[in-house]
C-alpha angles and dihedrals in degrees: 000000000000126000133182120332089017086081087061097070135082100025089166102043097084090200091062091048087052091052104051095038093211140040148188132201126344099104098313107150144181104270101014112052102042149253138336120242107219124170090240106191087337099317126105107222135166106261124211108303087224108060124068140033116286096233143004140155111185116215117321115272140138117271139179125267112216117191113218080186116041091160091058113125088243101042100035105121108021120102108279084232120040135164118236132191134268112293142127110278110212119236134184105007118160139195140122079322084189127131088029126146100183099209088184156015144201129197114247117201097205089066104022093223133089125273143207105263090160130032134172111198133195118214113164115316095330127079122221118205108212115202107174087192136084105082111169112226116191089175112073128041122296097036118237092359099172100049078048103056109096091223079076102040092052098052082036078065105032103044091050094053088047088053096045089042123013092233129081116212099151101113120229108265115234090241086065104135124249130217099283103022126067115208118214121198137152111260091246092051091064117124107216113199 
């Protein structure tokens, strides 16, 4: 399951990039690494290889999370609108961008367009969860808030169990954030239903 910077390696090993659907950085570039995945009139399609940057994040913030399933094994039950921590939200990032069902989107203000924040991919018989989220940041205060945020940690869970398993049964934790208000707990401090 990868998650942030993950997405980062292995430009040039076209498998990787299948697997993980998307990508940022390492050598990813316009006309050779693929396309762009945009939400064009409510539907998310592969753009021109040959147009955009091939990563980007804009200063760390916190930003909204909108489900476009929110019946999807992984999302069913959270709130279809959440607030999560301050983190870099990934933005044009490119690759075979095939086999995607994109499950949510943030807003990046670098592109002005939406952008994948959860992915589920299918690559062979297996299926990869993509959360570009999730930079840990021991800068800033609070330390590694988004890692932190139990928005994270809970598609963190339940996305690995989905992808293990095909079926989600981990419950949706009181402290999960609302639309305005991010919630910050240890991972260890985390109340599973």
């Amino acid at each position: 399951m990868p998650i942030h910077a993950a997405d980062n390696a292995f430009a040039t090993w076209p498998e990787y990039n299948e697997i993980i659907g998307l990508g940022g950085w390492g050598g990813r570039k316009k006309g050779v690494s693929g396309y762009l995945l945009r939400d064009i009139d409510g539907e998310w399609q592969a753009t021109s290889p040959d147009e955009g940057i091939s990563g980007e994040h804009g200063r760390m913030r916190q930003f909204q999370v909108i489900h476009d399933q929110p019946d999807h094994p992984i999302l069913r039950g959270l709130p279809t609108t959440w607030m999560h921590a301050k983190d870099e939200l990934y933005s044009s990032m490119r690759g075979p961008a095939k086999n995607i069902e994109v499950l949510a989107r943030s807003h990046s203000l670098y592109t002005n367009v939406d952008e994948p924040i959860v992915m589920v991919i299918t690559y062979g018989k297996g299926k990869t969860v993509h959360l570009p989220m999730g930079h840990y940041d021991n800068e800033s205060e609070p330390h590694g808030a988004a890692v932190h945020c139990v928005g994270f940690q809970t598609l963190l869970a339940r996305g690995t169990e989905y992808a293990a398993t095909g079926e989600v049964t981990i419950g949706v934790p009181d402290s999960f954030p609302t639309e305005e208000e991010v919630s910050i707990v240890a991972p260890n401090e985390v109340q599973w239903k």
